[in-house]
C-alpha positions in Angstrom: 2.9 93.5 -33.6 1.5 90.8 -35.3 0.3 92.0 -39.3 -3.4 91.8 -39.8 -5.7 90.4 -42.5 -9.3 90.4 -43.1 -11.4 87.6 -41.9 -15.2 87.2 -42.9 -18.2 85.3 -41.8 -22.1 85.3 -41.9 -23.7 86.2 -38.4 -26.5 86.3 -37.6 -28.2 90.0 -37.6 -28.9 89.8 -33.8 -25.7 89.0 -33.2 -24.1 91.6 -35.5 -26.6 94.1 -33.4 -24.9 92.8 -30.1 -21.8 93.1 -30.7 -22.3 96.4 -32.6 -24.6 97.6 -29.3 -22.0 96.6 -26.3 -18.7 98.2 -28.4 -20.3 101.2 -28.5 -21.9 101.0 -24.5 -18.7 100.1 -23.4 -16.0 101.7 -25.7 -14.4 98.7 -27.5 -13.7 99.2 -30.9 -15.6 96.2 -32.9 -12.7 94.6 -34.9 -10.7 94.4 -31.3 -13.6 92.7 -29.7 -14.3 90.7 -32.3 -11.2 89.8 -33.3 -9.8 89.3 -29.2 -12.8 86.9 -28.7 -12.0 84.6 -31.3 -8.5 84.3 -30.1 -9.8 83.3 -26.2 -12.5 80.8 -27.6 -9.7 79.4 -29.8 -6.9 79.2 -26.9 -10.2 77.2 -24.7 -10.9 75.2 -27.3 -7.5 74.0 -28.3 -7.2 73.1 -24.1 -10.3 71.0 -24.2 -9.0 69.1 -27.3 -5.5 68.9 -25.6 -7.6 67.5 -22.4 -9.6 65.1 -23.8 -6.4 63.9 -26.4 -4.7 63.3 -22.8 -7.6 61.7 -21.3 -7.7 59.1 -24.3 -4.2 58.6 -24.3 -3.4 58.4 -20.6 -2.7 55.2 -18.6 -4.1 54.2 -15.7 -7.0 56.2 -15.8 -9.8 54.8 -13.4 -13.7 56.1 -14.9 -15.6 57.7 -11.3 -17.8 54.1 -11.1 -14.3 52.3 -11.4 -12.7 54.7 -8.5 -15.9 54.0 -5.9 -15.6 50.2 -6.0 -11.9 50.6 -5.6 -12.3 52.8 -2.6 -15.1 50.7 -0.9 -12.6 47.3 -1.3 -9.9 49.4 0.8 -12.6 50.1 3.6 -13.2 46.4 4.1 -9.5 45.9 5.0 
């Protein structure tokens, strides 16, 4: 298991109150929710920067106005 270190922020109070309110309605201890939701909204936001990196960098890449005009040349043929 990984080692653990303490982490600190400001919140807001009504969000301290919500996250304090649904870990005790539903069990979770606070640190684990708190500490399990950073690590999801970190993974998603390191794949949306990975995606849009790939999207900058990729070749080829046709923008949805670009793809209709293509498509409607083809249908003339």
């Amino acid at each position: 298991m990984e080692s653990q270190v303490t982490f600190s922020v400001k919140l807001p109070p009504s969000v301290k109150k919500g996250v304090i309110l649904f870990c005790k309605k539903s069990g979770f201890k606070t640190s684990a929710f708190v500490s399990k939701a950073l690590e999801e909204k970190l993974a998603d936001m390191m794949d949306s920067y990975d995606l849009t990196e790939a999207i900058k960098n990729a070749d080829g890449f046709m923008t949805l106005d670009e793809l209709k005009k293509e498509l409607k040349k083809h249908k003339r043929l």
